[in-house]
C-alpha positions as CSV (number, residue, x, y, z in Angstrom):
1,X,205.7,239.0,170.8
2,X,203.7,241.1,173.5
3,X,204.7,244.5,174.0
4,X,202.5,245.6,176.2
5,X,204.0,246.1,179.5
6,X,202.8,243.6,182.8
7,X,200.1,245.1,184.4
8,X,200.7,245.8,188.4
9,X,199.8,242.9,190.7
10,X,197.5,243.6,193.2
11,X,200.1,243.4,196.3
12,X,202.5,245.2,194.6
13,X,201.9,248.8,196.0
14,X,201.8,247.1,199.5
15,X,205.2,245.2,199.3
16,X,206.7,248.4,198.1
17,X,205.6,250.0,201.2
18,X,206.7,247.5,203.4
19,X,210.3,247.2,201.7
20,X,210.5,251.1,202.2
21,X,209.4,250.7,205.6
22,X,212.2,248.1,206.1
23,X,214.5,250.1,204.1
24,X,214.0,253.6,205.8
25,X,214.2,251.3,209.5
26,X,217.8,250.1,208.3
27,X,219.4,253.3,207.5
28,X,218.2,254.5,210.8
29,X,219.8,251.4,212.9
30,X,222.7,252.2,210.6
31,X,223.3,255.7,210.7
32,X,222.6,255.0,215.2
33,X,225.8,252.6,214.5
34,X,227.5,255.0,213.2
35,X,226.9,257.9,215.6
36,X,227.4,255.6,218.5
37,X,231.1,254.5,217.0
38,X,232.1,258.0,216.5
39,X,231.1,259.2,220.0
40,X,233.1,255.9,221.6
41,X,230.2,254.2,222.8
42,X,230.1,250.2,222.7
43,X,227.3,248.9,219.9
44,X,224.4,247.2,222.1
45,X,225.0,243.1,221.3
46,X,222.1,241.1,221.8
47,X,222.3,238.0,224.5
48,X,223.8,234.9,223.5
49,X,226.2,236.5,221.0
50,X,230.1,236.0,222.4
51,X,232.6,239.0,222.5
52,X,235.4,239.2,220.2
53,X,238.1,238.4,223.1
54,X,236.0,235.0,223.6
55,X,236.1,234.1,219.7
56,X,239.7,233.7,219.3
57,X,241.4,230.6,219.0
58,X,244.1,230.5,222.1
């Protein structure tokens, strides 16, 4: 067996940036969320998506 470990691809520093970019961007929209629930206002909902009033089954 081989036990030398697998040496670093040569994209792999720039797809950890760009998951850490993505990463860091979440917990922002998330922790916005949150603030924006605690202080009453409504979360923004983007066109096309139906309110919860119109979802129900009648």
């Amino acid at each position: 067996m081989n036990d030398k470990a697998n040496p670093a691809k040569k994209g792999d520093g720039e797809r950890k940036d760009r998951l850490a970019e993505a990463l860091r961007a979440n917990l922002q929209k998330r922790k916005a969320q949150a603030r924006s629930r605690r202080a009453g206002d409504a979360d923004e909902r983007p066109e096309g998506l139906p309110t919860a009033g119109k979802m129900q089954k009648k």
